[in-house]
Backbone as ProteinMPNN parsed JSONL, in Angstrom:
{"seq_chain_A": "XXXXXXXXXXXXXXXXXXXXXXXXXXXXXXXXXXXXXXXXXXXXXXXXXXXXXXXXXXXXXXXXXXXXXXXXXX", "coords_chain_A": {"N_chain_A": [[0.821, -1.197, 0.0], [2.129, 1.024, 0.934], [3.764, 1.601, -1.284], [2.11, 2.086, -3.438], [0.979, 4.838, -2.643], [3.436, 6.15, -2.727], [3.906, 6.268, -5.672], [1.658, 7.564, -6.382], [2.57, 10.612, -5.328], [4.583, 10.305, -7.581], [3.069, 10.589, -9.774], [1.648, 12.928, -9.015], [3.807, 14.94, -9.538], [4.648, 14.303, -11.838], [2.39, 15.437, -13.179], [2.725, 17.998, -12.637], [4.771, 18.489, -13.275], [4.63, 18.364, -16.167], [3.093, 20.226, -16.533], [4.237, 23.013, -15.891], [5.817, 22.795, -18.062], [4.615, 23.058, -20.437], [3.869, 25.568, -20.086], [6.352, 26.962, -20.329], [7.936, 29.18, -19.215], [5.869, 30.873, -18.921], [3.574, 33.494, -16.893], [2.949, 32.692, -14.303], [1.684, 33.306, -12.464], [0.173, 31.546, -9.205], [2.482, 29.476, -6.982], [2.167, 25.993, -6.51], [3.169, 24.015, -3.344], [4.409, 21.769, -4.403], [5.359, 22.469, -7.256], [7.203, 24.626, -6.797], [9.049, 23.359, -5.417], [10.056, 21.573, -7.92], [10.914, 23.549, -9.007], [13.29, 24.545, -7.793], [16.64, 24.662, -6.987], [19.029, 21.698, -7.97], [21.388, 19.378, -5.513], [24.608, 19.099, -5.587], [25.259, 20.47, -7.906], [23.574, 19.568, -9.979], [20.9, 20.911, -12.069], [18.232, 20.617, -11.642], [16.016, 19.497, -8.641], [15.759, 16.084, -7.929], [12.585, 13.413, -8.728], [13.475, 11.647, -6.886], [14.479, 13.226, -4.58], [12.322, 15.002, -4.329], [10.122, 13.822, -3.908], [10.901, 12.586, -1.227], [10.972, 14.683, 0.002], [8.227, 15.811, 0.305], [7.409, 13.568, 1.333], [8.152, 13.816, 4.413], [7.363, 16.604, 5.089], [4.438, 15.689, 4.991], [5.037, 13.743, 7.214], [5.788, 15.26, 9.155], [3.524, 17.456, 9.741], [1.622, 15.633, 10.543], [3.23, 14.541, 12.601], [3.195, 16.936, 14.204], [0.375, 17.674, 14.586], [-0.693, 15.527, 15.645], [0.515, 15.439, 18.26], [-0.581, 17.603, 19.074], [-3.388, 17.45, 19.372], [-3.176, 15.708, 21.629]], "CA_chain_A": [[0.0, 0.0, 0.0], [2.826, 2.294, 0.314], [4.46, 1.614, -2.761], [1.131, 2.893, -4.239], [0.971, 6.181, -2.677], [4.521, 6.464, -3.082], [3.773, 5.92, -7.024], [0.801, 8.798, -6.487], [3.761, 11.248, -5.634], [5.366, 10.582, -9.021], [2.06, 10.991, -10.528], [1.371, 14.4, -8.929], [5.218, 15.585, -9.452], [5.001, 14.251, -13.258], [1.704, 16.252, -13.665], [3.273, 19.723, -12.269], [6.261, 18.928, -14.396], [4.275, 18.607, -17.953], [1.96, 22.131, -16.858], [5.339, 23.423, -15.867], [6.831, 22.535, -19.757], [3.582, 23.595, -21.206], [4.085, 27.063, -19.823], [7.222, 27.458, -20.913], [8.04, 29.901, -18.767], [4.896, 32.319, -19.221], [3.336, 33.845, -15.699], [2.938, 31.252, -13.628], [0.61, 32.962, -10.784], [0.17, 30.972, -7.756], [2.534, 28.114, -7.504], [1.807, 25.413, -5.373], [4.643, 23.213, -2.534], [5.456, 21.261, -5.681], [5.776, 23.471, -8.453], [8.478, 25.421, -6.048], [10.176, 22.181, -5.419], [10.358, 21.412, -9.349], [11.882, 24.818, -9.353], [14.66, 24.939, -6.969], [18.322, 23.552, -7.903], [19.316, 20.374, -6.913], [22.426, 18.91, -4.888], [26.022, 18.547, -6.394], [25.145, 21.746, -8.939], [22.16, 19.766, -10.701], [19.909, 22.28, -12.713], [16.887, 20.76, -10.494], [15.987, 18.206, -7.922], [15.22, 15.028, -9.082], [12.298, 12.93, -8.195], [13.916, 11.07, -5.448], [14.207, 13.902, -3.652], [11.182, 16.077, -4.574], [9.37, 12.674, -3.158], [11.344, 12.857, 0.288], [10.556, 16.527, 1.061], [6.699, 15.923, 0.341], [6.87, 12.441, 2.719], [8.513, 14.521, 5.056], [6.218, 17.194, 5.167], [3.339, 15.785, 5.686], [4.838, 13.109, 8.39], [5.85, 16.233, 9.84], [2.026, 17.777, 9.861], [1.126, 14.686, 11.452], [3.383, 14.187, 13.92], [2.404, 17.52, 15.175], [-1.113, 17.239, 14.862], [-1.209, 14.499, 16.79], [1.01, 16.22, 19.495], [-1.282, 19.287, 19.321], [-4.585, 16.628, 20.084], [-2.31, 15.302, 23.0]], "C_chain_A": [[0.863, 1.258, 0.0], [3.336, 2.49, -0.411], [3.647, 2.736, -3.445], [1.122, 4.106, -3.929], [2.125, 6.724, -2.536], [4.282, 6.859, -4.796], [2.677, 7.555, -7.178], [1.447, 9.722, -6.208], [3.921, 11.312, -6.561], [4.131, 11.178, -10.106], [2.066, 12.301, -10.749], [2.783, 15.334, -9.554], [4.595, 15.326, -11.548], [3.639, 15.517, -13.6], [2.039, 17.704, -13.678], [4.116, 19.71, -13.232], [5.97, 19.49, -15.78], [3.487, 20.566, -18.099], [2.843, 22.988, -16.894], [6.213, 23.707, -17.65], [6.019, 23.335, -20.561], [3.518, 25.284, -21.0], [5.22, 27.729, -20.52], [7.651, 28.842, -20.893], [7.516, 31.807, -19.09], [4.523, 32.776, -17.621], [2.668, 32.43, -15.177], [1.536, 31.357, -12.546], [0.619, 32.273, -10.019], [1.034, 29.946, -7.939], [2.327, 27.187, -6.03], [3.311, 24.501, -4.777], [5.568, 22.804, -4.046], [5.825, 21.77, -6.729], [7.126, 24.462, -7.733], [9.713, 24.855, -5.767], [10.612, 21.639, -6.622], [11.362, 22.905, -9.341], [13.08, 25.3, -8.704], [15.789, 23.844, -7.538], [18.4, 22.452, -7.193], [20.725, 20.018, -6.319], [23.529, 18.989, -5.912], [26.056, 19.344, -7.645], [24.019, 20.743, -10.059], [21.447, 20.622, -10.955], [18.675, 22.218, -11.688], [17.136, 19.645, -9.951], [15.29, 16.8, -8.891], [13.86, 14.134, -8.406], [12.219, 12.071, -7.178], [13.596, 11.839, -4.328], [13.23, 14.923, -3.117], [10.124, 14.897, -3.363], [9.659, 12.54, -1.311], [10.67, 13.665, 0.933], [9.191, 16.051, 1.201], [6.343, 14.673, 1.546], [7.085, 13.231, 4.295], [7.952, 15.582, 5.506], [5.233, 16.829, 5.853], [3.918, 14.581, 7.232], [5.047, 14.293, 9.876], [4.326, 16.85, 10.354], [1.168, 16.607, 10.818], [1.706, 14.052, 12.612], [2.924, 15.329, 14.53], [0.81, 17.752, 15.517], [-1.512, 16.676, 15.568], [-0.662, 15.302, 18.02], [-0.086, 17.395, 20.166], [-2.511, 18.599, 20.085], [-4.492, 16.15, 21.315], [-2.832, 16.213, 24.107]], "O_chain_A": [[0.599, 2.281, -0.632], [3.634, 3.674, -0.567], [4.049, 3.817, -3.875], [1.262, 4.824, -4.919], [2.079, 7.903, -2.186], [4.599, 8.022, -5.046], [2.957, 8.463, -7.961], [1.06, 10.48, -7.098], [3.535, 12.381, -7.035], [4.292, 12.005, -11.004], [2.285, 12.911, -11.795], [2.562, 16.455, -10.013], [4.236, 16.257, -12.27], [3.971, 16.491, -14.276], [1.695, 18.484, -14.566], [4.301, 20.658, -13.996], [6.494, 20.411, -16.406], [3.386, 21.471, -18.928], [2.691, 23.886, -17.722], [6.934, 24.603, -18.089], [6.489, 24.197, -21.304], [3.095, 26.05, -21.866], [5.138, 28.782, -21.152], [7.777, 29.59, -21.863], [7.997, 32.924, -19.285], [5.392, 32.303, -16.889], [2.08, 31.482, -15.697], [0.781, 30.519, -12.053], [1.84, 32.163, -9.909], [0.766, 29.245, -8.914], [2.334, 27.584, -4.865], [4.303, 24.323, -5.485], [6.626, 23.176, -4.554], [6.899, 21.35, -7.158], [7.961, 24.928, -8.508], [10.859, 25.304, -5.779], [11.718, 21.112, -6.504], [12.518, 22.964, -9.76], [13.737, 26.287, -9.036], [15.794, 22.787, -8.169], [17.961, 22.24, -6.062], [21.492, 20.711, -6.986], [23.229, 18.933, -7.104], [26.853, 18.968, -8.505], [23.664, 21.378, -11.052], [21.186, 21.354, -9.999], [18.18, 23.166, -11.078], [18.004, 18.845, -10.301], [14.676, 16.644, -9.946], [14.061, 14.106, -7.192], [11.176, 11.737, -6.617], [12.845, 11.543, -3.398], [13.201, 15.499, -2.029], [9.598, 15.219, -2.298], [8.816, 12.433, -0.42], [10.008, 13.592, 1.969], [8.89, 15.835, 2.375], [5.432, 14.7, 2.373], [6.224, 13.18, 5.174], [8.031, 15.564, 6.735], [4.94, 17.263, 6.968], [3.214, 14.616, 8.241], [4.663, 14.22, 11.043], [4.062, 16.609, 11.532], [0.259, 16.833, 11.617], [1.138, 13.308, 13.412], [2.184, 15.091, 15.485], [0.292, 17.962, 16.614], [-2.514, 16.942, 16.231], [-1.497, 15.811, 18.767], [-0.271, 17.83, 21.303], [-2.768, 18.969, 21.23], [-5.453, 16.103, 22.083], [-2.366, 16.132, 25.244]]}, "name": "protein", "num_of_chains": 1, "seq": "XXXXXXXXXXXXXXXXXXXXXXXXXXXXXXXXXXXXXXXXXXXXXXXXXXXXXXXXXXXXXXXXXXXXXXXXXX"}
């Protein structure tokens, strides 16, 4: 089961990426967590992060949101 919503990650990341291409750097307006994380550089002078790590931050995130959540219900 977590494979799968591991796999729904790549989904969401591949979908930002193609609206991202499709823009082709016209106004962008609002962007959302992941569209900011597609856009920042990546490690070791990479142009961007790569899905490995775009996938981390976002698990990370929310386990973050939920460990304090729960703390906060505590």
């Amino acid at each position: 089961m977590w494979k799968k919503r591991v796999d729904e990650f790549h989904k969401i990341i591949e979908e930002h990426r193609k609206v991202m291409n499709d823009q082709n750097g016209d106004e962008k307006g609002e962007m959302s967590f992941v569209d900011i994380l597609l856009s920042l550089p990546g490690e070791d002078g990479k142009e961007h992060m790569d899905d490995v790590e775009i996938k981390a931050l976002i698990q990370d995130m929310i386990a973050a949101a939920t460990d304090t959540l729960a703390v906060t219900n505590e």
